[in-house]
C-alpha positions as CSV (number, residue, x, y, z in Angstrom):
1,X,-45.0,-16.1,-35.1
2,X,-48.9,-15.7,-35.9
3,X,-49.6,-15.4,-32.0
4,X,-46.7,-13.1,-31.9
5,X,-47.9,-10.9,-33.8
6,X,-51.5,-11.4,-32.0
7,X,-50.3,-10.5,-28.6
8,X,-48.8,-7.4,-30.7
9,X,-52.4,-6.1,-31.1
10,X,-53.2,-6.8,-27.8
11,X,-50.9,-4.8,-26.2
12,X,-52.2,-0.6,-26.3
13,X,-48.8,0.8,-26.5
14,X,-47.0,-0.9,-28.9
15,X,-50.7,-1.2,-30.9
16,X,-50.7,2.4,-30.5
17,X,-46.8,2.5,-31.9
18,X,-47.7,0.3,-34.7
19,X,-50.9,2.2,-36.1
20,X,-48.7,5.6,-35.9
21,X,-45.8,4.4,-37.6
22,X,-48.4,2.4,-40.5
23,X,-50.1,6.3,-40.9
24,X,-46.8,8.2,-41.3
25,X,-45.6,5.8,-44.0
26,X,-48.9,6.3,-45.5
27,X,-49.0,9.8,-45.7
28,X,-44.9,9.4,-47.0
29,X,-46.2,7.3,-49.7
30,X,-49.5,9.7,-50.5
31,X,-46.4,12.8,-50.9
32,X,-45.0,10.3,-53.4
33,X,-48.3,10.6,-56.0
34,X,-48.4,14.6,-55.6
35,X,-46.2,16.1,-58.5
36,X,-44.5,19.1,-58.7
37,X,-46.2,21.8,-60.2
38,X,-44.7,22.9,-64.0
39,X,-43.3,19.6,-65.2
40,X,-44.9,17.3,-68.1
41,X,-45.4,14.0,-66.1
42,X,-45.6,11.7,-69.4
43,X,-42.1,13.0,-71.1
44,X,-41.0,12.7,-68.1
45,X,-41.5,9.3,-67.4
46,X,-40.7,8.5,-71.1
47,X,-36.9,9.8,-70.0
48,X,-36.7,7.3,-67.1
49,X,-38.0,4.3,-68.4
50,X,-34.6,4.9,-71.0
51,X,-32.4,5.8,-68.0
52,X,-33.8,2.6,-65.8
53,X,-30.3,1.0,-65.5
54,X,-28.7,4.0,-65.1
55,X,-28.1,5.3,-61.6
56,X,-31.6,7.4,-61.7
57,X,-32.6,4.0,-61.6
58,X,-31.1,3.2,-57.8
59,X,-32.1,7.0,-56.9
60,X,-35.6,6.4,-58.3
61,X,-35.4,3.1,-56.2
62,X,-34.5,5.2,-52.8
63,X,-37.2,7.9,-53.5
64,X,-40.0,5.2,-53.5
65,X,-40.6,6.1,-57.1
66,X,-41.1,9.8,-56.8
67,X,-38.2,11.1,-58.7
68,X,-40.0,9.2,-61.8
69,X,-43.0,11.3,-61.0
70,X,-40.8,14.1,-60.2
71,X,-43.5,14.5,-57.0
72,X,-42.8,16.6,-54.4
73,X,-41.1,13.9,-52.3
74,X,-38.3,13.4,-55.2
75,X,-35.3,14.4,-53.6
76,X,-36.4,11.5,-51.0
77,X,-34.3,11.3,-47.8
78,X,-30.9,11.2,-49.5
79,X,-29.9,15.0,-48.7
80,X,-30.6,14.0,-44.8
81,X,-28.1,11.1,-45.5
82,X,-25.7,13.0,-47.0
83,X,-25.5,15.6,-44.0
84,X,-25.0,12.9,-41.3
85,X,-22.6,11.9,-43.1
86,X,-20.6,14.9,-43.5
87,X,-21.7,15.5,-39.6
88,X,-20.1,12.3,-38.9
89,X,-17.1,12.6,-40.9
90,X,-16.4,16.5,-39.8
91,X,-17.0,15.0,-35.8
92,X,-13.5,13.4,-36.1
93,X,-11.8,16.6,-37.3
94,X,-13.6,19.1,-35.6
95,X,-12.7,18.4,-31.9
96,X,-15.9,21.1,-31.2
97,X,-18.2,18.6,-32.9
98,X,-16.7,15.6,-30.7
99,X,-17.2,17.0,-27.5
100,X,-21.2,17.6,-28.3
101,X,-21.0,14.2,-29.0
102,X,-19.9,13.3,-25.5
103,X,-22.6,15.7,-23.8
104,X,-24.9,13.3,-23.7
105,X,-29.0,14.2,-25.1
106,X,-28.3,17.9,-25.3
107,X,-25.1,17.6,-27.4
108,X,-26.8,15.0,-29.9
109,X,-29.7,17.1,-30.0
110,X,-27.5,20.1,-31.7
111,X,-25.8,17.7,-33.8
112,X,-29.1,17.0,-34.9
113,X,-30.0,20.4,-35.1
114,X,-27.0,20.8,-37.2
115,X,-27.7,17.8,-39.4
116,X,-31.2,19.5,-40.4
117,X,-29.6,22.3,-41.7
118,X,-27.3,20.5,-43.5
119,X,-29.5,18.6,-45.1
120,X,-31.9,22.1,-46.0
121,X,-28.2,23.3,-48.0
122,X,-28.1,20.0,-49.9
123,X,-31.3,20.3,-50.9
124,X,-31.8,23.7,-52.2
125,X,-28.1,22.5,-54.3
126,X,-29.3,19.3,-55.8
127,X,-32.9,20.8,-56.4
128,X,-30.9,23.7,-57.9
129,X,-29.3,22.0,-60.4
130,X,-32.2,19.2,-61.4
131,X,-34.2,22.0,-61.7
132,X,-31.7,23.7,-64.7
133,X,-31.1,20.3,-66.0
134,X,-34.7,19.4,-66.6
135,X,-35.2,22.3,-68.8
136,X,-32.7,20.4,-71.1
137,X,-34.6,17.4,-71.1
138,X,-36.4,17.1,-74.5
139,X,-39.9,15.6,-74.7
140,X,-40.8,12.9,-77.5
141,X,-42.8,16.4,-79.3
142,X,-39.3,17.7,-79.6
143,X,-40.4,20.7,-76.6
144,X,-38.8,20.8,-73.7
145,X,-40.3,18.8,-70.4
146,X,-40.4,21.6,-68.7
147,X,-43.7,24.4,-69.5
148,X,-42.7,27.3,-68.5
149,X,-38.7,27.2,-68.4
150,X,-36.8,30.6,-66.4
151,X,-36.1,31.5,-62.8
152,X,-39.8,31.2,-61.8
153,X,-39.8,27.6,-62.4
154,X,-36.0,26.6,-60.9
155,X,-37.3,28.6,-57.6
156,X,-40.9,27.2,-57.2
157,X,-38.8,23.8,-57.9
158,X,-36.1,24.1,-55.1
159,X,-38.9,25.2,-52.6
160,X,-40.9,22.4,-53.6
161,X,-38.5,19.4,-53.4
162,X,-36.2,21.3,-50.2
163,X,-40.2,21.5,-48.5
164,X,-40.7,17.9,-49.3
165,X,-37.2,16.7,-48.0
166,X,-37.7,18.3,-44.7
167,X,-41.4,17.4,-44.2
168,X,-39.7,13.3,-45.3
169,X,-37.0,14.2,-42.3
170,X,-39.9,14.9,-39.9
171,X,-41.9,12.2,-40.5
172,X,-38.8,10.0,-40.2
173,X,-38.1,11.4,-36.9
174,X,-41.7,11.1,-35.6
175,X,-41.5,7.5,-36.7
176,X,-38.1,6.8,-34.5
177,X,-39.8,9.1,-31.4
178,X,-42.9,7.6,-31.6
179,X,-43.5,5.0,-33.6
180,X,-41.5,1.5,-34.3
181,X,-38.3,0.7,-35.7
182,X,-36.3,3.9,-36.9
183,X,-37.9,5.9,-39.0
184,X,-35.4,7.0,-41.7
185,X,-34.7,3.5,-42.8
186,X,-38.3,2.8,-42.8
187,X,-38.8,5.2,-45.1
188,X,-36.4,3.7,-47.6
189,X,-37.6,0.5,-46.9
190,X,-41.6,1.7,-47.6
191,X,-40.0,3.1,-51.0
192,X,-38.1,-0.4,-51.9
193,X,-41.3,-2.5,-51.2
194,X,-44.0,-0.3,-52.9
195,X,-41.7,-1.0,-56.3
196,X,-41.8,-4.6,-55.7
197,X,-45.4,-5.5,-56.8
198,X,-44.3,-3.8,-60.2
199,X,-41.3,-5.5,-60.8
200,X,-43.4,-9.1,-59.9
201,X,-45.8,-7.9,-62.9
202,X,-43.1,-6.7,-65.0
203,X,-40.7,-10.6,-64.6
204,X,-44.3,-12.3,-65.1
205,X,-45.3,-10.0,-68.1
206,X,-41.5,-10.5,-69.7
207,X,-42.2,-14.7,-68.9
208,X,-44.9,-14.6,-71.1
209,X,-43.6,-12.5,-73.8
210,X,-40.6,-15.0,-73.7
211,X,-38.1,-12.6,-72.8
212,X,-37.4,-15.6,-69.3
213,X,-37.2,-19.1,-69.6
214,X,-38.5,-20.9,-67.2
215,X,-35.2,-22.8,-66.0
216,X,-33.9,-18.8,-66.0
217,X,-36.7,-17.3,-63.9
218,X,-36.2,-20.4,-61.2
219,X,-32.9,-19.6,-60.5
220,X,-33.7,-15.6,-60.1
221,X,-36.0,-16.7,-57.8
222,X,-33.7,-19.1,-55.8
223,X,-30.7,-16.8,-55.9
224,X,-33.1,-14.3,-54.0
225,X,-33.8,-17.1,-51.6
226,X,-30.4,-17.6,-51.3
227,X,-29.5,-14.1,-51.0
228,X,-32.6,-13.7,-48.2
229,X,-31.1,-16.6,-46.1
230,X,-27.5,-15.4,-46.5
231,X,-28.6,-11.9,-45.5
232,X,-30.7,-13.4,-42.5
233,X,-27.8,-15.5,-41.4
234,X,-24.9,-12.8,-41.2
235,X,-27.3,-10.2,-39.4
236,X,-28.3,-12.5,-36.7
237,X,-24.0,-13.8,-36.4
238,X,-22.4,-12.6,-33.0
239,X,-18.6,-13.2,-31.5
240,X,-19.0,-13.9,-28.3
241,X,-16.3,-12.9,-25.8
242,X,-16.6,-15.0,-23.0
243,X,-16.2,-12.6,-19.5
244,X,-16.4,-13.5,-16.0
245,X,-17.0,-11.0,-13.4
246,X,-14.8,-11.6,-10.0
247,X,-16.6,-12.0,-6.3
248,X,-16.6,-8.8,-4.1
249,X,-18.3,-8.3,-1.1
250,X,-20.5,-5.4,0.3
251,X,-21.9,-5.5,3.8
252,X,-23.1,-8.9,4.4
253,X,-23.6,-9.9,0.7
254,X,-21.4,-11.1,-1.8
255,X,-21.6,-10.2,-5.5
256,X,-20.1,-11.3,-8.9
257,X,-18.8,-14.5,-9.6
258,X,-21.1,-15.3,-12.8
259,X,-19.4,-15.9,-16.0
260,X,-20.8,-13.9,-19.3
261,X,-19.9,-12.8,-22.9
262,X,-19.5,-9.5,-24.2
263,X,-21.7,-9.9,-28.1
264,X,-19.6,-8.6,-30.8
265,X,-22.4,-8.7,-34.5
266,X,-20.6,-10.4,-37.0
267,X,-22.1,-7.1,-39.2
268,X,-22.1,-3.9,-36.4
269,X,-23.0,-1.6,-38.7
270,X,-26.6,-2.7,-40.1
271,X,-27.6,-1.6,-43.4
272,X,-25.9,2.2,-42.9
273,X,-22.4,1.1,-45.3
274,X,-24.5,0.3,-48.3
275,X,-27.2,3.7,-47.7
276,X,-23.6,5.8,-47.0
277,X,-21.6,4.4,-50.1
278,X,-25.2,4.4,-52.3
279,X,-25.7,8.4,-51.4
280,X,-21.9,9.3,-51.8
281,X,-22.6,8.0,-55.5
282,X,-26.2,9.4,-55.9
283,X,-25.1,12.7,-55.6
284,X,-22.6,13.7,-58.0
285,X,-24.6,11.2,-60.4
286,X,-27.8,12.2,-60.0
287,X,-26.2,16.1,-60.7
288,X,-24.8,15.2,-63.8
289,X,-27.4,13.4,-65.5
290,X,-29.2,16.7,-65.7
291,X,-26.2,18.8,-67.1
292,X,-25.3,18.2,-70.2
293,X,-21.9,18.8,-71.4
294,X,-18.6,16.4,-72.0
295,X,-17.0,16.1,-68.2
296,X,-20.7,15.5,-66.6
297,X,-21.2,12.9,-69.2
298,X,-17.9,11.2,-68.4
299,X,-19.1,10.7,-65.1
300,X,-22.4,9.5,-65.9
301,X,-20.6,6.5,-68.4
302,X,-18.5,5.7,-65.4
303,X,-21.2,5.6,-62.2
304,X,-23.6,3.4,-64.0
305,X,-24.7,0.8,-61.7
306,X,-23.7,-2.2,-63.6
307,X,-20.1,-0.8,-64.6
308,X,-16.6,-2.2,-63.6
309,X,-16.0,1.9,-61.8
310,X,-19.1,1.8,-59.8
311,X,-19.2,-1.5,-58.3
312,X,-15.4,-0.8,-57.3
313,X,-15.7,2.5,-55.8
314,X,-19.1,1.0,-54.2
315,X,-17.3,-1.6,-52.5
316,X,-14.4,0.2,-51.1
317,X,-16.8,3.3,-49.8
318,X,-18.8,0.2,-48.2
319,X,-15.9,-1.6,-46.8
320,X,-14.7,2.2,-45.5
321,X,-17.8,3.0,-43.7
322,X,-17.9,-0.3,-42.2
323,X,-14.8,0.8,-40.1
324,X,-15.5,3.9,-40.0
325,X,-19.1,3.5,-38.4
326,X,-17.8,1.0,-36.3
327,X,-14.9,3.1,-34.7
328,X,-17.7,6.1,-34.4
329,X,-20.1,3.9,-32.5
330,X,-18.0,1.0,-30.6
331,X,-15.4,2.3,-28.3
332,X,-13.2,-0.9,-27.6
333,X,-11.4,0.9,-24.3
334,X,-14.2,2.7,-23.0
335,X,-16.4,-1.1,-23.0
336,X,-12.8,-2.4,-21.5
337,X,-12.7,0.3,-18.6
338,X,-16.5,-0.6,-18.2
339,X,-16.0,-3.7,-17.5
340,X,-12.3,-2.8,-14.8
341,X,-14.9,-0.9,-13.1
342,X,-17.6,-3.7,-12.6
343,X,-15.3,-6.0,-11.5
344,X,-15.0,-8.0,-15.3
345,X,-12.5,-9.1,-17.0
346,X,-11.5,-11.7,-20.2
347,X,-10.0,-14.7,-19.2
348,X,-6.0,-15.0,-19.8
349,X,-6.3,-11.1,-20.7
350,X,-4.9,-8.5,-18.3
351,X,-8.3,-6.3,-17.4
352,X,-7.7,-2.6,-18.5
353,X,-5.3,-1.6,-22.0
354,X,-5.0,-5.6,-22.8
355,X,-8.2,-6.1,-22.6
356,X,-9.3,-3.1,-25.6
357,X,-6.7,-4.4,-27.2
358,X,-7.8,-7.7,-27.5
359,X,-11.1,-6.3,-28.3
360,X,-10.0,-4.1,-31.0
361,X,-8.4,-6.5,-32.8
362,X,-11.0,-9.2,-32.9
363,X,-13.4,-6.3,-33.9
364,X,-11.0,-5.3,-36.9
365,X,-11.4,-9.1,-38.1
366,X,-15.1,-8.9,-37.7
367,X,-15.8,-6.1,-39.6
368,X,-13.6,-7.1,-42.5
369,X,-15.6,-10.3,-42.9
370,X,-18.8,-8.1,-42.3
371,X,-17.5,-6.0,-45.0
372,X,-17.0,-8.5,-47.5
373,X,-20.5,-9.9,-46.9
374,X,-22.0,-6.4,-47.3
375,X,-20.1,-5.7,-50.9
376,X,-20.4,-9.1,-51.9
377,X,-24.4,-8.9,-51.1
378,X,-24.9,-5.2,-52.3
379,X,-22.7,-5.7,-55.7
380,X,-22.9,-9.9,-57.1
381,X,-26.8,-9.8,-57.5
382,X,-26.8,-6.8,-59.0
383,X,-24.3,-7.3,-61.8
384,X,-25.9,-11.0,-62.2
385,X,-29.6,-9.4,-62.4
386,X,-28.3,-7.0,-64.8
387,X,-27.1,-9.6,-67.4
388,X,-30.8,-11.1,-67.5
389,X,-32.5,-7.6,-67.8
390,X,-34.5,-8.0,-64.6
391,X,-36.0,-5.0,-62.5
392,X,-33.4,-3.0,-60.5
393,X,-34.6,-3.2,-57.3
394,X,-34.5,-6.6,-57.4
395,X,-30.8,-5.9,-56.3
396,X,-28.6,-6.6,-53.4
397,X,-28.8,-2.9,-51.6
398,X,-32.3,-3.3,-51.5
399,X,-32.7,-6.4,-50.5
400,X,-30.1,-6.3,-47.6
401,X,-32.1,-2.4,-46.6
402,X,-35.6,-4.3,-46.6
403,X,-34.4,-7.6,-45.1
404,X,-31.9,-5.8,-41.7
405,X,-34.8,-3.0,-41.3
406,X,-37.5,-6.0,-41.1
407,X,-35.6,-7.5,-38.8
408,X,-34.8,-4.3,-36.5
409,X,-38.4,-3.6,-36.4
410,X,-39.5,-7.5,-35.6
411,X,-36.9,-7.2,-33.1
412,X,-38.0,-3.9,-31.6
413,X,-41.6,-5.0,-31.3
414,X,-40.5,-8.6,-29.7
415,X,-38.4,-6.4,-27.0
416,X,-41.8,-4.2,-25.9
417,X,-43.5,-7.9,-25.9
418,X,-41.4,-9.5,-23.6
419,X,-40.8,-6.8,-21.1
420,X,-44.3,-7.1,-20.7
421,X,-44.3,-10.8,-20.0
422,X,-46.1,-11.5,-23.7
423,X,-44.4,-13.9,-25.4
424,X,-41.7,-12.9,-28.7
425,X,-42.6,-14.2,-32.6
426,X,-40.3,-17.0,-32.1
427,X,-41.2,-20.3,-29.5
428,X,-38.1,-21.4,-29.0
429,X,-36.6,-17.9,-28.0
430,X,-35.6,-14.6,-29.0
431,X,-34.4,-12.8,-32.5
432,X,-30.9,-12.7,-31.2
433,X,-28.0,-13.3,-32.3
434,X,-26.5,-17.0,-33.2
435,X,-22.8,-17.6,-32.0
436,X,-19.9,-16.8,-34.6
């Protein structure tokens, strides 16, 4: 893996890639320090150390820690998240919106196009309403957090945070053009990892205050091992349907006749469930934290991360975006006619309909079992975690979002190696998949 990574340097485009992708995430992470104007920074931060376990806590998580700074990168890249989803879900109802997506680079680009402005609306809402709901805030003085509450403030506050979102969308986008890796969940996963060497100090500072034993802070650290290799295992799972490809002769040469496997991933989806299910909860949460009166409060009992509500609507919006992303991006007949066309077929299954229906129902099994992994990762170390007081982001979201993005990008990089004769990070072979 170290000469891996060697031949990485030595190669100028994917040098190049690297350096450009390590300078946007720097310049994402120097947004993060750069507060917004108007807002006492210390009562501020008093209010979220009380609301850590609450679900500021995951949004503070997914911002990188700017919503605890209220910098001018707190909205983060939720609001983005939140309009391709809508986008996504309005493509299946909206037969306009399904035909871009069959026109190829120019319809994507104005669903694109379409998801940018979506994401501007959802930020000038949410910035609307954190910006009245911070005026309520009381700081430890008994004043309010806010300086100068009124209009001035709100609307310097929306621009601010709805500025910061779309420059965060950009430099996401510039990432997936031309850096390494996609660029959105990069972003998330800079935000995870910049937590983590606080929450190391924080476990090691609460070890020597006694607040861990030491049998106690072992097992953490084995469950996350465990949790690692788990994670690591699933992502890297295929089903492989086995398909042979019949002879046919053109001219004087004859073609076909090798046998090979169509790869079905035991989890198709990636890390976009858990980011989907996390921002469908953010929102409405995140809203009425700031708005204090007795239905918004309701809500906030009932989405706190560690409750018996949230983790059930968490794992059936996961389990539903599994399917959901699957059917948007995996077209069982279309990869059946594919293969009628080339000559390729299943063996014992009749090429054509048979053939996507065969593939549609072992992909229905698949993602149920990828599903269950994903809620089972995403929601048992967090609950357990919860129990012993540790750090939140020492949960299973963020360790499934930094663990499938690390391996995206590793895998990304050992593709521009390789088709450049270099060799990958692993001896023995690729990062593909193992055989479900």
């Amino acid at each position: 893996m170290i000469e891996g990574f060697q031949n990485a340097t030595r190669l100028p485009e994917l040098r190049r890639r690297v350096l450009f992708t390590l300078a946007m995430l720097a310049v994402y992470r120097v947004g993060v320090a750069i507060p917004t104007p108007g807002i006492d920074g210390d009562a501020l931060a008093a209010f979220f150390e009380q609301a850590r376990n609450t679900v500021l806590g995951m949004v503070n998580m997914f911002s990188g820690g700017a919503l605890e700074r209220f910098s001018i990168f707190a909205l983060g890249i939720m609001p983005y998240i939140s309009s391709s989803i809508i986008l996504q879900l309005l493509t299946v109802v909206f037969p306009y919106l399904e035909n871009l997506k069959k026109e190829g680079e120019l319809g994507r680009r104005k669903i694109t196009q379409y998801t940018r402005y979506g994401t501007i609306v959802l930020s000038i809402i949410q910035g609307t309403f954190i910006s009245i709901g911070l005026e309520q805030i009381q700081s430890p003085g008994g004043g309010s957090v806010v300086f100068q509450p009124g209009w001035a403030f709100r609307a310097m506050t929306v621009l601010t945070l709805t500025s910061g979102t779309a420059f965060i969308m950009w430099l996401g986008e510039q990432i997936t053009e031309r850096g390494i890796g996609n660029g959105i969940s990069l972003v998330i996963f800079a935000g995870i990892v910049s937590a983590l060497p606080s929450a190391v100090i924080t476990t090691s500072e609460l070890f020597r205050e006694g607040e861990f034993s030491l049998f106690l802070l072992i097992a953490i650290t084995a469950l996350m091992i465990l949790v690692i290799g788990v994670i690591t295992f699933c992502e890297r799972g295929q089903r492989r349907i086995p398909v042979q490809y019949a002879k046919r002769v053109v001219g004087r040469r004859m073609y076909g006749g090798q046998s090979s496997h169509l790869p079905l991933k035991i989890n198709p989806t990636g890390v976009i469930p858990p980011i989907f299910a996390s921002s469908i909860l953010i929102f409405p949460a995140t809203i009425a934290q700031f708005i204090d009166t007795p239905y918004t409060q309701t809500i906030t009992d009932l989405l706190v991360p560690s409750g018996v509500v949230y983790n059930l609507v968490y794992i059936g919006l996961i389990i539903f975006f599994c399917y959901f992303y699957t059917a948007v991006t995996f077209n069982p007949t279309e990869v059946a006619d594919n293969m009628k066309k080339f000559g390729g077929y299943v063996p014992g299954i009749r090429p054509g309909d048979r053939t996507a229906e065969y593939i549609d129902r072992i992909l229905t099994r698949i993602v149920l079992g990828g599903a269950i992994y994903l809620a089972a990762v995403c929601v048992l170390p967090t609950v357990l975690i919860s129990q012993v007081n540790v750090p939140f982001y020492f949960g299973g979201t963020a360790l499934l979002i930094v663990v499938g993005v690390a391996l995206d990008t590793v895998a990304q990089m050992e593709t521009h190696l390789l088709t450049r004769n270099y060799e990958g990070f692993m001896k023995r072979g690729r990062l593909r998949g193992r055989r479900g």
